[in-house]
C-alpha positions, 0 to 999 in steps of 0.5 A, a space after each residue: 527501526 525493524 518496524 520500518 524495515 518490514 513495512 518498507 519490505 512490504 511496500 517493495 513486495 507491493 509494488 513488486 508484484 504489480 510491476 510483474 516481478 515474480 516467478 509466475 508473471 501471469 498471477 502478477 497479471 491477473 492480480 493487476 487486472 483483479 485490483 482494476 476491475 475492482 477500480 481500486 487498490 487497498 493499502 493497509 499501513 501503521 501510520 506512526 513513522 513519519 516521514 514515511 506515513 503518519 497522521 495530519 490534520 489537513 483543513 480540519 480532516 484527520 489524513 495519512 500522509 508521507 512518502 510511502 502514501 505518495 509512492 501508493 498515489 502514484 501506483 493507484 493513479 498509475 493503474 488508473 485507481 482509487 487507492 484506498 488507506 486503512 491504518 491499523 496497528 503494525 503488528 496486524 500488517 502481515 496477517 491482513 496481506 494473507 487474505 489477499 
């Protein structure tokens, strides 16, 4: 329940700074234009907690779906970008955010 709790933590700071909700809205904004110039948007999940992200062979194709992918859709689509999935181990979540 922690592991889900953190991730769901994640996903609200995530779409928290591209909302501009932080004390220096001029970096949310930079980091916005940033993800557009670069035409797309990095999600980094564990996709082992259904119904929030978990694997599904969808017409013979491995794919990561649930509701926290859909929320990263809708963002991506929103922004007017690719939105590009990468699964790794929970415990590897926080350490990769720190190089964006």
């Amino acid at each position: 329940m922690k592991k889900i709790i953190a991730l769901m933590l994640t996903m609200v700071m995530m779409v928290g700074l591209l909302a501009g909700c932080t004390s220096g809205a001029s970096e949310a904004t930079s980091k916005v234009d940033q993800i557009k110039s670069e035409g797309k948007i990095v999600l980094g999940t564990a996709a082992d907690y259904p119904p929030y992200e978990f694997h599904k062979e969808i017409d013979g194709q491995d794919q990561i779906v649930g509701f926290d992918i859909e929320i990263a859709k809708a963002i991506a689509e929103e922004l007017g970008v690719e939105l590009e999935i990468v699964d790794m181990k929970f415990e590897g979540l926080l350490p990769a955010t720190s190089i964006l």
